[in-house]
N, C-alpha and C positions, 0 to 999 in steps of 0.2 A: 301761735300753736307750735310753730317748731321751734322758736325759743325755749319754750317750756321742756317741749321733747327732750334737746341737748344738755335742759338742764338735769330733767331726771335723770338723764346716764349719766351725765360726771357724777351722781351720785352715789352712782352702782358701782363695784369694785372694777369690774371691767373697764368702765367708761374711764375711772381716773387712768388704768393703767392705758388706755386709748390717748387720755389728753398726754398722758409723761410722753408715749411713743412720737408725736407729734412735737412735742417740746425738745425732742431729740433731734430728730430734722431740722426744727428752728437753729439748735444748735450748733447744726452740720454744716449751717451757713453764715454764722456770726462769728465765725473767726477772720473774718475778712481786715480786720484792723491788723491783722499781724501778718497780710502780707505784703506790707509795704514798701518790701525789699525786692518783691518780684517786679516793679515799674519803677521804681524810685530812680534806678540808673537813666532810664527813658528819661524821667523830666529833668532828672538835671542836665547830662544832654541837650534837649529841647528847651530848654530854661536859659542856658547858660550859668547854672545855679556854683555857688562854694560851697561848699561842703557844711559849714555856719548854717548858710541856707537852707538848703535842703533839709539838714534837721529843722530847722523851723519849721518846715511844711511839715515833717515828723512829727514835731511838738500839737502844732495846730489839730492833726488827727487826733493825738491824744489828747487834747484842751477839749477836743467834744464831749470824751466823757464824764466831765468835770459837770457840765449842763445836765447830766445823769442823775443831778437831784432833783430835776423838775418831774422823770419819770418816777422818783423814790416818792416824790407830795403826791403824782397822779395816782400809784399802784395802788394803796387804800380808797380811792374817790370814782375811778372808772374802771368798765369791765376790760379783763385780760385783752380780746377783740381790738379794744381802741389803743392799747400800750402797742400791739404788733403792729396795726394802721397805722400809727406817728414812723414806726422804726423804721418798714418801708418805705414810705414815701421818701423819709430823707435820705437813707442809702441808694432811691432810686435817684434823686437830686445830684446829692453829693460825687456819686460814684461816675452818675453821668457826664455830668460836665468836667470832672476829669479823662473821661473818656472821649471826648470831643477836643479835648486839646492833644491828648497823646495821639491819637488818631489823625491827627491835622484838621480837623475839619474842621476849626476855628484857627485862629491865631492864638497863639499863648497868650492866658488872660493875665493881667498887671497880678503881681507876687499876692499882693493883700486878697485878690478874687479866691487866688487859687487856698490861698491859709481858709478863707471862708467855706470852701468845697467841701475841701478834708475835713473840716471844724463835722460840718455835716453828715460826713458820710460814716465819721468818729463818733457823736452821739449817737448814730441811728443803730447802733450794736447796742447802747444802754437802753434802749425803752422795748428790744425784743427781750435781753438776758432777763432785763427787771420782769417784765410778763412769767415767762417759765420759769425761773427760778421762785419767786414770790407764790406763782400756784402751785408747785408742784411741791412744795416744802410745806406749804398748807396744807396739803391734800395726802402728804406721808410723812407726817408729823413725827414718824415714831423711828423714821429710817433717812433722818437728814444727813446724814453722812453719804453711804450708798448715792441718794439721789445726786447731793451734789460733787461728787466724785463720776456720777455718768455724766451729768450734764455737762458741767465743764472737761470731763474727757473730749466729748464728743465735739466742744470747743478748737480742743488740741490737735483732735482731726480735722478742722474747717481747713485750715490754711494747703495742709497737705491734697485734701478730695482741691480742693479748687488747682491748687498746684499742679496738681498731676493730670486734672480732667484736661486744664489747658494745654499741657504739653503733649496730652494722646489730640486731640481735637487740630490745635491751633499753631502746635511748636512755639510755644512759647510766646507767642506774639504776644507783648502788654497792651496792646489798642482792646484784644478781643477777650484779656483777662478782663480789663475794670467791665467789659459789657456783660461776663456772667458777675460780678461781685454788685453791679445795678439791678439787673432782671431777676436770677435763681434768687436772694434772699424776700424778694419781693412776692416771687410765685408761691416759697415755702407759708412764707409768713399769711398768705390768703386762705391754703390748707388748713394751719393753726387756728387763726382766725373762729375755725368752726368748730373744731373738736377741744381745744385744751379751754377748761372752763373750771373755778374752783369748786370744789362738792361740799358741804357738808360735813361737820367735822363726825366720827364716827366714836362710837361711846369707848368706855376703857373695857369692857368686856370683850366685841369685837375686835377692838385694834389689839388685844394680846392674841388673841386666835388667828389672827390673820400673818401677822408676825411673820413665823414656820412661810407659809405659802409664798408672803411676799417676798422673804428669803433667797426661795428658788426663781419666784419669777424675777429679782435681779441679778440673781446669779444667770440665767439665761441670756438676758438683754447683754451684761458684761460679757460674757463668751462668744456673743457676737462682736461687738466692739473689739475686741483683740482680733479677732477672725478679719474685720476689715483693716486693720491697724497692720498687722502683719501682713495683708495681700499688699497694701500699699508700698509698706517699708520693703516688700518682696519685688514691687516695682520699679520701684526708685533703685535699688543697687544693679537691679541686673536691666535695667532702663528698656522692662517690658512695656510701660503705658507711652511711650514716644517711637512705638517703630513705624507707628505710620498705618494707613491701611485696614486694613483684615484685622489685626493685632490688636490697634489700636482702638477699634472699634469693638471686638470681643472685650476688650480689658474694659471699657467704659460700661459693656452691658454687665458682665460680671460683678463690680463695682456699683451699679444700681440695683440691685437683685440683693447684694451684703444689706445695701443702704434700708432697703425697704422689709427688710427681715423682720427687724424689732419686731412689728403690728402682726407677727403671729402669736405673741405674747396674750395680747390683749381678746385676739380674735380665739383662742385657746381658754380664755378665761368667759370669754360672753358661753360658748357652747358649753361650759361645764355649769354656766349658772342657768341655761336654759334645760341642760338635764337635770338640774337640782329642784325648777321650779315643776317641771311636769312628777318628778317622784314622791313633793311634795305636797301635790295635787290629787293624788293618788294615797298618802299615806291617811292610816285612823286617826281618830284622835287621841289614842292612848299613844300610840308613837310620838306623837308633836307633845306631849304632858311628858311624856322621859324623855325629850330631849331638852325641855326646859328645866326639869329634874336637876339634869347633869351641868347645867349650865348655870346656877346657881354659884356651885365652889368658886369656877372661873370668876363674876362678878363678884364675888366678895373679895377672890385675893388680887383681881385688878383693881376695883377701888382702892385697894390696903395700898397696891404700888402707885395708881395715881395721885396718891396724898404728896408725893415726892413731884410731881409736875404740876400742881396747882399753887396757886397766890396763895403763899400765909398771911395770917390776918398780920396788918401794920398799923401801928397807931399813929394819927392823922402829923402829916409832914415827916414822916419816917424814911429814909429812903432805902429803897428793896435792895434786896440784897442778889448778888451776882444768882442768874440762871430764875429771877424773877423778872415779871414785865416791868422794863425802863422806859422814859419818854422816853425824849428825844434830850429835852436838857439834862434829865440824870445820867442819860448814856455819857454827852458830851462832858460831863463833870467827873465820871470816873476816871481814877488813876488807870484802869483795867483796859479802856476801851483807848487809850492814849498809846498805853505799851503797845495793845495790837496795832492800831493803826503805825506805830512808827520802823515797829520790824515789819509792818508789811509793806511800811515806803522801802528798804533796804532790799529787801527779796524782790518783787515786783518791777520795782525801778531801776535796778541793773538790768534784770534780763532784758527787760523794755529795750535799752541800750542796747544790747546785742542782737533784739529781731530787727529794730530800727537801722541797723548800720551793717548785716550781715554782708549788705550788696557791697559797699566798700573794702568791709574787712577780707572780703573775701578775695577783691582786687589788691588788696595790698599787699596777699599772701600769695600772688600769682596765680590765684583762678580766676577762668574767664569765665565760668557758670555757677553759680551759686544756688541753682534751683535744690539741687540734694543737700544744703543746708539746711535752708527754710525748710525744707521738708521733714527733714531729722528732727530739727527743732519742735515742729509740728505735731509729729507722730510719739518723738519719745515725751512730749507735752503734754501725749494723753495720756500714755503706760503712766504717768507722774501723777495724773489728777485721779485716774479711775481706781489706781491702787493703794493711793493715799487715803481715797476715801472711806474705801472698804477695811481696807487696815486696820486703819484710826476708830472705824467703829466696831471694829473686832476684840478691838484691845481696850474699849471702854467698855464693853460687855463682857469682857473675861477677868481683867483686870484693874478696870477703872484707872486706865494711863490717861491723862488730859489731851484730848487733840490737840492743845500747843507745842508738844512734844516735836509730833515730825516736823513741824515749822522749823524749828531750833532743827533736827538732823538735815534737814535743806537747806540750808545755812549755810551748813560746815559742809556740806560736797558742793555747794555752788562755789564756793571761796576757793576750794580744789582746782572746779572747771575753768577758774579765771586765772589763775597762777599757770596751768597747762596752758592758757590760750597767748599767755606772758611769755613764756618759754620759746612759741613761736616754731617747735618740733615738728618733722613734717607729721604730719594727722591731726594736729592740736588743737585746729579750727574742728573738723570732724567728733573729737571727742569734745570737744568745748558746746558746740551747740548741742549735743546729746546728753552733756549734764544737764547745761543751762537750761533747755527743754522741760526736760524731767522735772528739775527741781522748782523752776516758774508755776505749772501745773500743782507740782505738791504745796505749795501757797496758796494759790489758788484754789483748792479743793479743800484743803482746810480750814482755813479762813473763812468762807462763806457760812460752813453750820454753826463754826464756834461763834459766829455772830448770834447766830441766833439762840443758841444755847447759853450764852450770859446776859442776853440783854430781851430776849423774848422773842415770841413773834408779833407780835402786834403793830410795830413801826419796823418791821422788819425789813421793807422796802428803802424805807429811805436810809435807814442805818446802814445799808450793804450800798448804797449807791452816795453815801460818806465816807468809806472804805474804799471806794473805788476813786476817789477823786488822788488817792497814789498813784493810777495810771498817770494822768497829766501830769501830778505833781513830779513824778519819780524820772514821768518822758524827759520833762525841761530841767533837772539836775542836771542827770545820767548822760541823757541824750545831747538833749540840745547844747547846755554849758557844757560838760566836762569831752565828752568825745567831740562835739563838735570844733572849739575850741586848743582842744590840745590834737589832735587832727592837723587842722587847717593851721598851726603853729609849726609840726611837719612838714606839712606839703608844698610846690612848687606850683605856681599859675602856670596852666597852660594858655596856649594861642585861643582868641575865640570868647574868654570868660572861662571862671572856673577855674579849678587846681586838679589836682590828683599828687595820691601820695605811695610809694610802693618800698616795702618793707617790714620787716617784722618791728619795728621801732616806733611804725605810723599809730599803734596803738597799745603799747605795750604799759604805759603807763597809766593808760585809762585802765586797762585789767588790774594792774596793784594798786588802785584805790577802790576802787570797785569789789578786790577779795576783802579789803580791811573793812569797808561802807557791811559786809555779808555777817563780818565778826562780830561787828557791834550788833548785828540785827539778832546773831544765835544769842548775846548775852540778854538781849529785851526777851525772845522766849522762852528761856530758860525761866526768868522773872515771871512770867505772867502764868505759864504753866504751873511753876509752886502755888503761886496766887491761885487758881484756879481749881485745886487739888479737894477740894470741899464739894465744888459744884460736880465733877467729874464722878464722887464717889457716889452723889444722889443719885444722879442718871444710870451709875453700875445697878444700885439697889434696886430701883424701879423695874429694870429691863431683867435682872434674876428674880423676880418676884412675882412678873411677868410670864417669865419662862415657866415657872412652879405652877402656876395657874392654869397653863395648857397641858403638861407634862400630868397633874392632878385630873384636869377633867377627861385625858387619855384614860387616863388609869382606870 
């Protein structure tokens, strides 16, 4: 019976924007993969690790989400619920038994244990993203940009909220980080667990009138996310969340009170449908006949624009054409889906490189804290994802520009951020992870709709979670071989095990291949966006056809 209950609501408008608000939190804790620069210096340390090494343990984290196509075959077969069960438990595995060894309370386990940890603790982020993102792009079919521009914003902020919580709390202690990055994804993900559920698809009449409304209700949700983005980043420079105390405990509660804002979004939307339903209740029946009157125009000229999102007929063994539903083997046989995937290795797999190595780089350029890195990277991670998203679908509603567009302008300023980082000037680390940030996010946020917008929703799980296998792919280039290796070619052994390298030269050349690796990637979207310029102008038409519909039935 209360299965049923939670499922009615996700079917109600409320309840979906209840499950997104939820999916938001999920997300507030799955950026935990890219803090691996806040312990990373602990285990090597502890480890006696080279620098080789340690990326490897790098690599190994990102090799979990490689395993993220087991969550792409589940998202189709089991409910949301069980994709968040898998992600927790192994974050709470993975994360722990790293926490046990930094912490001392074991003995450092043999290298291969620990690749296995991280292997762990690195898939348990794909089978939470695949849950929320897979529902909640189901469930706002008509607004996949927005969505996945909050969602992975609010990604951009994980590493940061966990960052910063730890250093008001704990000063930094890595024992008492991995013990939130095991437990909070674990507690979020139980909340989830009960509310985020897929609904119902809703007809094209509806989904043009709701349009307008949902509009605002993400324009809302986004003005909060800047609101906690800026209190953080407002943190981090004037190092209000580390004074200790009073301070620091006021900043944390301040900081959960942004966090839990969203959910008046949704709670704003149940009470206006509860005064909808009592006025309804009350109105004659000649009102409820003119309102169906008026509602007529709207379903005619939203059928006319969902001609433009439905399957054309094909004749048998035809294969569909871009922004139609693809298997899986017609995705992987597209020239289309090759181009994305391989400027998404270039964009994704540098920056990888640089959250993976910030703790290094950041010794080499003579800082001894590296937390306001990570953290920059973080936060401008998310201005990069939430603004790309809305953007990009701003500009295929007014002018039908192809979201592969900003992929290619992320490109070309990452390739900037890494030439500054070349330069070695003093701030260049500061402005380097503030591109790099950004521009990571705006791949990321874009990348994930256009998935779905050329190849469908239907296997949309697992086709985002074959996209994503550039994370590992792009770790063990970037990361592992080329920084790792031209690194420790640098550096000097110290006493003890291990090396260290100190100088703007320890990585100057991983940056000038790495701006060229960005080049090649803006000339693949350049490519794919022409290619895609057909598909982009159906969805302009659709969504103005759309708009007329509602703008008519006003009228």
């Amino acid at each position: 019976m209360v299965a049923a209950a939670l499922d009615a609501m996700a079917g109600t408008r409320w309840g979906r924007w209840l499950g997104l608000v939820t999916a938001v939190w999920v997300q507030c804790i799955s950026g935990n993969n890219y803090a691996f620069s806040n312990y990373s210096h602990a285990l090597k340390t502890l480890m006696g690790l080279t620098q080789l090494q340690l990326n490897g343990l790098s690599v190994a984290k990102d090799v979990g989400k490689a395993f993220g196509l087991l969550a792409g075959l589940a998202s189709d077969r089991v409910p949301t619920w069980l994709l968040l069960a898998i992600g927790s438990l192994e974050g709470l595995l993975g994360y722990g038994a790293q926490w046990m060894v930094v912490s001392r309370t074991v003995a450092p386990l043999p290298y291969w244990q620990m690749c296995v940890f991280l292997c762990l603790g690195g898939n348990s982020t794909t089978w939470m993203n695949t849950a929320v993102l897979v529902t909640c792009i189901r469930n706002f079919r008509r607004s996949r940009g927005p969505v996945s521009g909050l969602l992975k914003g609010y990604v951009g902020l994980s590493t940061a909220i966990f960052t910063d919580t730890c250093s008001a709390l704990f000063a930094d202690d890595p024992a008492s980080f991995l013990v939130m990055l095991a437990i909070v994804p674990a507690a979020v993900c139980a909340l989830a667990m009960v509310f985020l559920r897929e609904g119902p698809a809703g007809g094209a009449a509806a989904a043009a009138a709701d349009d307008e409304d949902d509009g605002r209700c993400f324009a809302a949700i986004n003005s909060l996310a800047v609101a906690i983005a800026l209190y953080l980043l407002a943190a981090d420079l004037t190092g209000l969340g580390g004074g200790g105390g009073v301070v620091s405990a006021v900043f944390i509660a301040v900081l959960l009170v942004l966090l839990a804002s969203p959910a008046t979004v949704p709670a704003l939307l149940a009470w206006k449908s509860w005064v909808k339903t009592r006025k309804a209740a009350n109105a004659d029946l000649e009102e409820a006949d003119s309102l169906a009157a008026a509602a007529v125009p709207l379903l005619l000229a939203a059928k006319a624009a969902g001609r433009t999102e439905e399957e054309e007929a094909r004749a048998p063994g035809e294969r569909p054409r871009l922004g139609e539903e693809h298997t899986i083997a017609q995705a992987l046989t597209s020239l289309d889906f090759w181009l994305m995937f391989a400027s998404f290795l270039m964009g994704v797999g540098t920056g990888l490189a640089v959250m993976n190595n910030l703790g290094q780089m950041g010794v080499a350029m003579g800082y001894v804290d590296v937390s306001l890195f990570v953290s920059m990277t973080s936060i401008w991670g998310f201005f990069g994802r939430i603004a790309s998203g809305t953007i990009s679908e701003h500009f295929i509603k007014t002018r039908a520009i192809p979201r592969p567009l900003w992929n290619a302008a992320s490109q070309v300023l990452m390739a900037v951020g890494y030439i500054v980082m070349a330069l070695a000037m003093p701030g260049s680390l500061f402005i380097g992870s503030v591109v790099v940030g950004m521009c990571y996010g705006v791949r990321l946020a874009v990348t994930v709709p256009t998935a779905s917008e050329l190849f469908g929703l239907k296997y949309y799980g697992l086709i985002y979670n074959i996209l994503i296998l550039n994370l590992p792919l792009g770790s063990f280039l970037f990361s592992g071989l080329l920084a790792g290796l031209l690194y420790d070619a640098e550096a000097t052994a110290v006493p003890g095990g291990g090396n260290t390298c100190v100088g703007a030269h320890c990585y100057r050349l991983v940056f000038l291949i790495m701006a060229l690796a960005c080049v090649v990637g803006f000339g693949l979207d350049v490519l794919l966006c022409v290619r895609t310029k057909r598909v982009y102008a159906k969805i302009h038409e659709s969504k103005r056809l759309s708009r007329s519909a509602v703008a008519q039935r006003v009228g």
